[in-house]
C-alpha positions as CSV (number, residue, x, y, z in Angstrom):
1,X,0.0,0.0,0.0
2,X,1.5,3.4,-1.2
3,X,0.9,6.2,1.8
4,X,0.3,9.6,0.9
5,X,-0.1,13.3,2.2
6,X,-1.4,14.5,-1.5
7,X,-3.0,12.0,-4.0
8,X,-4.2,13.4,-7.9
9,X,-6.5,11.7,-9.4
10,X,-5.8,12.5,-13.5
11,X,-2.8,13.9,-15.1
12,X,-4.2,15.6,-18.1
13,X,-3.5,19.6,-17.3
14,X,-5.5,20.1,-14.5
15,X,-4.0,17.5,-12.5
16,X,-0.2,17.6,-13.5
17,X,-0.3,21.4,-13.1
18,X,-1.4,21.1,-10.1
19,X,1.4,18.3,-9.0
20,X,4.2,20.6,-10.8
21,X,3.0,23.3,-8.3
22,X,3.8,20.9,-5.4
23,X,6.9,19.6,-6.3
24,X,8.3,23.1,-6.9
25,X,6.6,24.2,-3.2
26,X,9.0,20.9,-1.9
27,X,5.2,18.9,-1.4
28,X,5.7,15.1,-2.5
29,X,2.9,13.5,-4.4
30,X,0.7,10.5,-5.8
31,X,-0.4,11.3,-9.4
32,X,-2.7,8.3,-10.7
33,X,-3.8,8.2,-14.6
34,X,-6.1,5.5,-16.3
35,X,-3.9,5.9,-19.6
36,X,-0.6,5.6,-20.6
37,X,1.3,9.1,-21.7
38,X,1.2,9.7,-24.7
39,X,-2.7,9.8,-25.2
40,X,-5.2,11.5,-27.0
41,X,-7.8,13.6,-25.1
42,X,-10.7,14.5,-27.8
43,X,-10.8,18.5,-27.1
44,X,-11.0,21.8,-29.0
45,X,-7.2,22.1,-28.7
46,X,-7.4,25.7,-28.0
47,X,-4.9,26.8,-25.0
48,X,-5.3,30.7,-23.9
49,X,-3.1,33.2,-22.8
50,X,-3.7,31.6,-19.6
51,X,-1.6,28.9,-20.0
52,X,1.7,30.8,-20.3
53,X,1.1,33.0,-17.5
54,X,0.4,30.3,-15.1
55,X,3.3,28.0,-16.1
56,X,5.6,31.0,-15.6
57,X,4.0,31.9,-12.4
58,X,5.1,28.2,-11.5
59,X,8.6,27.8,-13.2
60,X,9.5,30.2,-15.8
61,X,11.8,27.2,-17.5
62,X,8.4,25.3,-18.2
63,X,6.7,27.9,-20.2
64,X,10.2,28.7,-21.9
65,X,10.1,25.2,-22.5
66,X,6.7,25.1,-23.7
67,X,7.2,28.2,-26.1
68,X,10.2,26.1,-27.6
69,X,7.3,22.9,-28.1
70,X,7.5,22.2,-32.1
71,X,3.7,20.9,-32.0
72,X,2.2,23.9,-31.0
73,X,1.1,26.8,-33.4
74,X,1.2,30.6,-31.8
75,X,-2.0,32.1,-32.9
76,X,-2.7,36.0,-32.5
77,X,-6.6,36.4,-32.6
78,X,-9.9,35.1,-33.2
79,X,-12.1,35.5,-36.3
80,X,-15.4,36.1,-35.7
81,X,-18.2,35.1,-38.2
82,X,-21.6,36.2,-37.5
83,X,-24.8,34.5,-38.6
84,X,-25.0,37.0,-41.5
85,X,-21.5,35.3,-42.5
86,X,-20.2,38.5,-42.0
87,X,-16.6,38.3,-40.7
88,X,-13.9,40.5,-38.4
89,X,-10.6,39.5,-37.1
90,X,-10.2,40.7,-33.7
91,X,-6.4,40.3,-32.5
92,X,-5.6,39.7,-29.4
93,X,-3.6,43.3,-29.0
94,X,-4.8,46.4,-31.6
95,X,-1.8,47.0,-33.6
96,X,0.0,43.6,-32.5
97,X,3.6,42.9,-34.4
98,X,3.8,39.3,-32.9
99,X,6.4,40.3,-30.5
100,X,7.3,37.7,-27.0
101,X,5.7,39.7,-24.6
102,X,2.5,40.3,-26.3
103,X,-0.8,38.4,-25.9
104,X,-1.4,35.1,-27.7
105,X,-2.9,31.8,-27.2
106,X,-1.9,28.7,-28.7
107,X,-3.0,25.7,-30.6
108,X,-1.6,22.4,-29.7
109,X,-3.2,18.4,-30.2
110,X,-3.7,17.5,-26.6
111,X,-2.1,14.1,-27.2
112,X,1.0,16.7,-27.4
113,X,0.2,19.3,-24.9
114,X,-1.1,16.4,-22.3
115,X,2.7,14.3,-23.0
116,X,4.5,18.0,-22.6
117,X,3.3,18.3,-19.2
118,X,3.3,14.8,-18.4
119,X,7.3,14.6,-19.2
120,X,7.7,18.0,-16.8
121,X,6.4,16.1,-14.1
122,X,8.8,13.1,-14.9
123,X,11.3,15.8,-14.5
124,X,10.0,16.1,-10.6
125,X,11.4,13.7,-8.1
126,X,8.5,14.4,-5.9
127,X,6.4,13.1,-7.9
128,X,5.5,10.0,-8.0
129,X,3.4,8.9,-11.6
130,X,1.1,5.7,-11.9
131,X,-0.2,4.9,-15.4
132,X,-2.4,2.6,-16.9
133,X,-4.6,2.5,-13.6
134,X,-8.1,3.9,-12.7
135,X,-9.1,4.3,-8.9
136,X,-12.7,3.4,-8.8
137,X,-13.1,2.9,-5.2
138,X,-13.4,5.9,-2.7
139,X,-13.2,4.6,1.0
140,X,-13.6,7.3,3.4
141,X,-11.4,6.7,6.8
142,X,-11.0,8.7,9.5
143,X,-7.9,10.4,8.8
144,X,-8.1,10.6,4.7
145,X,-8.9,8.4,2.4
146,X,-8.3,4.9,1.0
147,X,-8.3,4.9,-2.7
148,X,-8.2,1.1,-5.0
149,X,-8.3,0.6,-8.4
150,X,-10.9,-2.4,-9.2
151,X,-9.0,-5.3,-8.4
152,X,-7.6,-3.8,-5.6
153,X,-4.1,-4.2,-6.3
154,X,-3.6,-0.9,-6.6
155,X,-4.1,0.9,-2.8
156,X,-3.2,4.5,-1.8
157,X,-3.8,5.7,1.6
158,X,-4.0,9.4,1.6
159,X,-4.9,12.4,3.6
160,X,-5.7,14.7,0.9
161,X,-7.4,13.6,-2.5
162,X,-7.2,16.3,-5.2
163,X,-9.5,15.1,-8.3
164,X,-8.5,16.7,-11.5
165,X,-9.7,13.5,-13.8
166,X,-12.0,15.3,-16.3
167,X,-16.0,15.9,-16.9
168,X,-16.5,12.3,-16.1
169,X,-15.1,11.8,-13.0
170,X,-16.8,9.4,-11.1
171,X,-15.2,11.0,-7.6
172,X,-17.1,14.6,-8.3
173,X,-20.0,11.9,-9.2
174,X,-19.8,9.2,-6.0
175,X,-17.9,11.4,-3.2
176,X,-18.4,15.4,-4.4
177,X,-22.3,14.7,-5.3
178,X,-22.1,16.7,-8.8
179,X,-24.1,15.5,-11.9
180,X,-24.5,16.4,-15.4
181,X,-27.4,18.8,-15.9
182,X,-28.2,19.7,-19.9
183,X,-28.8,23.3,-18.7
184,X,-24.8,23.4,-17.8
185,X,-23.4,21.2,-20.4
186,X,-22.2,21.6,-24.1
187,X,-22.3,18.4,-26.1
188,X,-19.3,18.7,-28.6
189,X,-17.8,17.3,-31.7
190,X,-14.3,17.0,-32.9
191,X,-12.5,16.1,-36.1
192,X,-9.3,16.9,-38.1
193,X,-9.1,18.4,-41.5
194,X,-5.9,18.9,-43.7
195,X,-6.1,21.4,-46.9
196,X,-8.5,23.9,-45.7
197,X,-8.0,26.7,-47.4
198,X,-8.3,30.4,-46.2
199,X,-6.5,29.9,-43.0
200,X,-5.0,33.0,-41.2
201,X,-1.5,33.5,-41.9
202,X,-1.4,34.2,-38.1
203,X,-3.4,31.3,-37.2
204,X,-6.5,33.1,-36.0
205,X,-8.8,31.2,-34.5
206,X,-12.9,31.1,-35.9
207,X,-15.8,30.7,-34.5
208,X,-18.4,30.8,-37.1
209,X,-21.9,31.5,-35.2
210,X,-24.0,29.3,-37.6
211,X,-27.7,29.9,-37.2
212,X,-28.3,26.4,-36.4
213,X,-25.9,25.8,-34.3
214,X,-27.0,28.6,-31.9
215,X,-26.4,28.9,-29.3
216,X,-23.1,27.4,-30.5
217,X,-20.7,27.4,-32.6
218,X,-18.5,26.0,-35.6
219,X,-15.0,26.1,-34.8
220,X,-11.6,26.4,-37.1
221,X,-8.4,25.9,-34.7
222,X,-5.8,26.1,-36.6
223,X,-2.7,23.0,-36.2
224,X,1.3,22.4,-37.4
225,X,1.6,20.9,-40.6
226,X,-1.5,22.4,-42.3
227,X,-3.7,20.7,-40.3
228,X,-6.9,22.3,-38.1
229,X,-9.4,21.1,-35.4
230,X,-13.1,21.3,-36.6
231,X,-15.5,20.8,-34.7
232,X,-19.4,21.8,-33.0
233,X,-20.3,22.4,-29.5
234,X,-23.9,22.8,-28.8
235,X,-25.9,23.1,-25.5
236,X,-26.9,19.8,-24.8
237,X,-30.5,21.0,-23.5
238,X,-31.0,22.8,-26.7
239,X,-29.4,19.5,-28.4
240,X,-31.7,17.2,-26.8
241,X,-34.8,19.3,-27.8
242,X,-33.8,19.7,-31.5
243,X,-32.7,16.1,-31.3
244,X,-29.5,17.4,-33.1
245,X,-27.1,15.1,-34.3
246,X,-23.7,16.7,-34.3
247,X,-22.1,15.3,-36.6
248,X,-24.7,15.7,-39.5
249,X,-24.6,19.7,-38.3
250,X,-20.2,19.5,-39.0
251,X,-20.7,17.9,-42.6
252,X,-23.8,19.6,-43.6
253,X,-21.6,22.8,-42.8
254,X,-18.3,22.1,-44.6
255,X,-19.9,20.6,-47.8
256,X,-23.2,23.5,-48.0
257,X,-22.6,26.6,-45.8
258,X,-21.7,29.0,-48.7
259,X,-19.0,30.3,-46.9
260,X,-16.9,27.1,-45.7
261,X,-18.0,24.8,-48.8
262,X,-15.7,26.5,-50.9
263,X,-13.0,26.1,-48.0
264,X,-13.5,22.9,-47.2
265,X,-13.6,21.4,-50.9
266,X,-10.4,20.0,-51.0
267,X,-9.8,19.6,-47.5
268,X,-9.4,15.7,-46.1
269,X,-10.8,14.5,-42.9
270,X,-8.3,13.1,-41.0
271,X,-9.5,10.1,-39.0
272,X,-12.5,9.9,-36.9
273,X,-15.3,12.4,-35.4
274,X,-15.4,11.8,-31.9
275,X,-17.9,13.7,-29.5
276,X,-16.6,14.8,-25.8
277,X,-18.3,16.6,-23.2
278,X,-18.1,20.1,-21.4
279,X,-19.0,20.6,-18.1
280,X,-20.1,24.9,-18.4
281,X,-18.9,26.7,-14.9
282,X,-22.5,28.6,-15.5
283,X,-23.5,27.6,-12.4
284,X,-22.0,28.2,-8.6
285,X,-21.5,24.8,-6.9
286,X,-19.4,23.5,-4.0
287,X,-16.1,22.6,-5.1
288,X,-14.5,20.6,-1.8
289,X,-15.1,18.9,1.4
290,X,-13.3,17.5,4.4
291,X,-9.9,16.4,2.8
292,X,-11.3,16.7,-1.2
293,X,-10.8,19.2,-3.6
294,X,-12.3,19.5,-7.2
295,X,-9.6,21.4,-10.3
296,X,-10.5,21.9,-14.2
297,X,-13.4,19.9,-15.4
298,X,-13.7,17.7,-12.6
299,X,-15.3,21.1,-11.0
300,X,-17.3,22.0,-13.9
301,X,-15.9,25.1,-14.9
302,X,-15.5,25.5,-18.3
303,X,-15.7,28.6,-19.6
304,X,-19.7,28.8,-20.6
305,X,-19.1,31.5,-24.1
306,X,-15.7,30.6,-25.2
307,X,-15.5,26.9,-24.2
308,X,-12.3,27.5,-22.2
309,X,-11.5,24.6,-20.0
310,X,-7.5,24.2,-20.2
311,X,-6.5,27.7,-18.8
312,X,-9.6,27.4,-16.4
313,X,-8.4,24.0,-15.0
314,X,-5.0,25.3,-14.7
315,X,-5.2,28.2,-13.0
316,X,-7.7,26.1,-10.3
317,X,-4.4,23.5,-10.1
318,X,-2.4,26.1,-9.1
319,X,-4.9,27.5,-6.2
320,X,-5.9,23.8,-4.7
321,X,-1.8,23.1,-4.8
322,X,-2.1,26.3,-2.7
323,X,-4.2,25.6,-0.7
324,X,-3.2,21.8,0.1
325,X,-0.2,23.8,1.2
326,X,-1.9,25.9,3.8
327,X,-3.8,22.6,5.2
328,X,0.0,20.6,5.1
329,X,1.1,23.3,7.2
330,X,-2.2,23.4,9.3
331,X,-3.0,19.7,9.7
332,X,-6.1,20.9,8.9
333,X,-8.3,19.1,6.1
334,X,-11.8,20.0,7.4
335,X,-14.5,20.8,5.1
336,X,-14.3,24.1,6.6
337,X,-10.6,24.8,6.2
338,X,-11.0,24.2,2.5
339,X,-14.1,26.8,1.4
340,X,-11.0,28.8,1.3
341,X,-10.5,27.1,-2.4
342,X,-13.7,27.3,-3.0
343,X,-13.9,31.8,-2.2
344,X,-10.6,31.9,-4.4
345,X,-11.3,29.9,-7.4
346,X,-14.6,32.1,-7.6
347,X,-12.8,35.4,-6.5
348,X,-10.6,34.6,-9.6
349,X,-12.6,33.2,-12.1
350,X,-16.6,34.3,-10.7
351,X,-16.4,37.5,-12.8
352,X,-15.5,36.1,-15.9
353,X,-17.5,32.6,-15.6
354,X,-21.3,35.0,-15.0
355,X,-19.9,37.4,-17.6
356,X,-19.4,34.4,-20.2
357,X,-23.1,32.7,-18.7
358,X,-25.0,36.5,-20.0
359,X,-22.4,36.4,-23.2
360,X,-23.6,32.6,-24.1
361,X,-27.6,33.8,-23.2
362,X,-26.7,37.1,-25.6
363,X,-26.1,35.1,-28.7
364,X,-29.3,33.4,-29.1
365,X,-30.0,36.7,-30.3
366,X,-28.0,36.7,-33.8
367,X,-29.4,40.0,-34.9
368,X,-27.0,41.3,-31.8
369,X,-24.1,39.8,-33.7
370,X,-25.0,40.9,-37.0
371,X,-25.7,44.2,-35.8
372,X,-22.0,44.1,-34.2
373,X,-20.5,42.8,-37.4
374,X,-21.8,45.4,-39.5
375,X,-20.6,48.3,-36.8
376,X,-17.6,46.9,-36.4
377,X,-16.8,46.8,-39.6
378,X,-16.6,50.2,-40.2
379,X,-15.6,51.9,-37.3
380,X,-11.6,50.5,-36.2
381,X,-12.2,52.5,-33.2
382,X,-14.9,49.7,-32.2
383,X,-12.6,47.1,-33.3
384,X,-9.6,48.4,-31.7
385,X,-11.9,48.3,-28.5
386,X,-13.1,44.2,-29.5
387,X,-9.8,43.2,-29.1
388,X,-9.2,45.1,-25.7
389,X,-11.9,42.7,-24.7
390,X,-9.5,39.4,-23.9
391,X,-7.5,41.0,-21.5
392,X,-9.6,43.7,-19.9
393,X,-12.2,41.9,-17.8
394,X,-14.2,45.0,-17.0
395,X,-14.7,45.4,-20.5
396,X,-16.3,42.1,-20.8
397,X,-18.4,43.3,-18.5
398,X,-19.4,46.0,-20.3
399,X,-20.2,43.5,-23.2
400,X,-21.8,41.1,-21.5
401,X,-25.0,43.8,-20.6
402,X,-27.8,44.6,-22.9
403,X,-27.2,48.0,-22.5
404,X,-24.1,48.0,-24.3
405,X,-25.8,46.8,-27.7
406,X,-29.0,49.0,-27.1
407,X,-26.4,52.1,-27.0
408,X,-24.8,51.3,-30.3
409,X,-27.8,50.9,-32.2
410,X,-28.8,53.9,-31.2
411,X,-25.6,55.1,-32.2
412,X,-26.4,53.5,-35.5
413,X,-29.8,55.1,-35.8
414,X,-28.2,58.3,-35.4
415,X,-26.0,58.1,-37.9
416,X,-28.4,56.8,-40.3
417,X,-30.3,59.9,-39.5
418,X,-28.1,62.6,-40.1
């Protein structure tokens, strides 16, 4: 039987992020993954900003490191097309000239990002890594927990269990009480294309906001080696009422939307299309108890506009590493000691996750968006101010009210008028 202060249960990002902010805090671990490193993870494949940031905030040699990675692609925006198909490229930075320090996110296959962080933590003697093995049992003791895989060969005693093993984990399930609910969940589709044409020489990201898809979107990440990630995510209780199939809504697009037929008509699917599910932080819920904590999907909180859940998951590693810390220190795992997780993830990420709940409600409206597009188009002070939008929460805010798009078409009508 392995004996434990810290056990993580998954070592996709959330969980090995936060292990690497352990072991460089001196804290020894117990990281335990049902695969085998490399594998793939179906996901959108989009990394933000976020990433970066946090990885430096940990060890600046890891996000050298990952800024070095030859499977990632830097990308510097997003394209936005609205439901009129008319289109704007907001950059992450007005005026950007792709310099280190600026703003960018990242593309990256996850069966490459996941192995990245995966071969960091191999890097950290306090870590100690068990693949091929998933803990299905839960037992609940006195002084922690004792975790088994389903044979029971496989025992951990620990005082601490950190789940960070994705949307379906069954600890947030069995132990953490937390179930799907349509309302909160996007059902979503991947699939890889090579040959598109029209990609962004700068690898901007689209989101085309197809009127079917509402409220949705199609997505065009742009990959290495001329490749992208294509794929759908829908509201699953607006799925379930339409009875949409996915997968008919991806391939109707790409061979009849008159915009991306003409794109995608020598393209070549690459493999499978595989559906996953996101678990939307568009709804408040209790993230720990006595000697548990929930990080990244495992917490549902996915980003409920953008779809967001690798930065999101991250930056929650770093603040239960943080706070397993503090209870270390304390000998103190009571449910109570550990709502100070819960007031910090939510101090951190609240603003954004209710600004992206009323920004997701918003686009059910697609005259909003049109409206938007056509402004926008003509008026670079608008765009310039678009772009401010990914790194200025407060003017997300600002974007996320009705207000704001009541006030520009009056500012349209008053144009018109003159």
């Amino acid at each position: 039987m392995l004996e434990t202060k810290v056990c993580i249960l998954g070592a996709g990002p959330a969980g090995a992020t936060t292990a690497l902010q352990l072991a460089y805090m001196g804290i020894s671990c117990v990281v335990v993954d049902k695969a085998v490193f490399p594998r793939d993870k179906v996901c959108g494949d989009g990394l933000s900003g976020k990433v970066l940031t946090l990885l430096s905030r940990i060890d600046k040699g890891i996000a050298e490191r990952l800024q070095a990675y030859v499977f990632k692609e830097d990308s510097w925006g997003v394209t936005f097309v609205a439901v009129n198909r008319m289109s704007m490229n907001i950059p992450y930075k007005p005026g950007y000239q792709k310099l280190p320090d600026e703003p960018r996110g990242f593309v990256c296959k996850r069966i490459h990002f996941d192995n990245f962080l995966v071969e960091e933590l191999k890097r950290c003697p306090q870590v100690q890594l068990i693949e091929g093995k998933a803990v299905t049992k839960y037992e609940r003791l006195p002084d922690g927990y004792l975790l088994a895989d389903v044979s029971g060969a496989l025992q951990i005693k620990t005082k601490l269990v950190i789940a960070a093993n994705g949307a379906h984990s069954g600890f947030t399930k069995e132990v953490a009480k937390i179930h799907m609910e349509p309302a909160h969940y996007v059902a979503g589709i991947r699939a890889y294309y090579s040959g598109i044409k029209g990609l962004h020489p700068d690898n901007l990201i689209e989101l085309h906001f197809l009127k079917n898809v509402l409220p949705g979107y199609f997505w065009i990440f742009p990959l290495p080696n001329g490749e992208a990630n294509v794929g759908i995510g829908m509201l699953s209780e607006v799925a379930r009422k339409r009875k949409a199939n996915l997968k008919e809504l991806l391939l109707d697009a790409v061979q009849h939307d008159e915009v991306l037929k003409e794109r995608f008509k020598d393209a070549t699917l690459l493999g499978n299309i595989d559906g996953y599910g996101l678990p939307l932080g568009s709804k408040k819920r209790r993230l720990s108890g006595e000697r548990y904590m929930l990080v990244g999907d495992a917490g549902f909180l996915i980003d409920p506009f953008t779809g967001e859940g690798i930065g999101n998951a991250m930056y929650t590693a770093r603040m239960a590493a943080q706070q397993a810390a503090a209870c270390i220190a304390a000998n103190d795992y009571s449910a109570t000691a550990m709502l100070a997780y819960d007031a910090e993830v939510y101090r951190v990420l609240g603003p954004e996750l209710k600004m992206s709940t009323r920004l997701q409600k918003l686009i059910r409206f697609p005259w909003l968006f049109n409206m938007l597009m056509r402004l926008s188009a003509r008026n670079k002070e608008l765009q310039d101010l678009l772009s401010c939008m990914f790194h200025e929460v407060d003017l997300r805010k600002k974007l996320a009210k009705p207000q704001f798009y009541l006030r520009l078409l009056f500012v349209r009508r008053s144009t018109v008028t003159r």
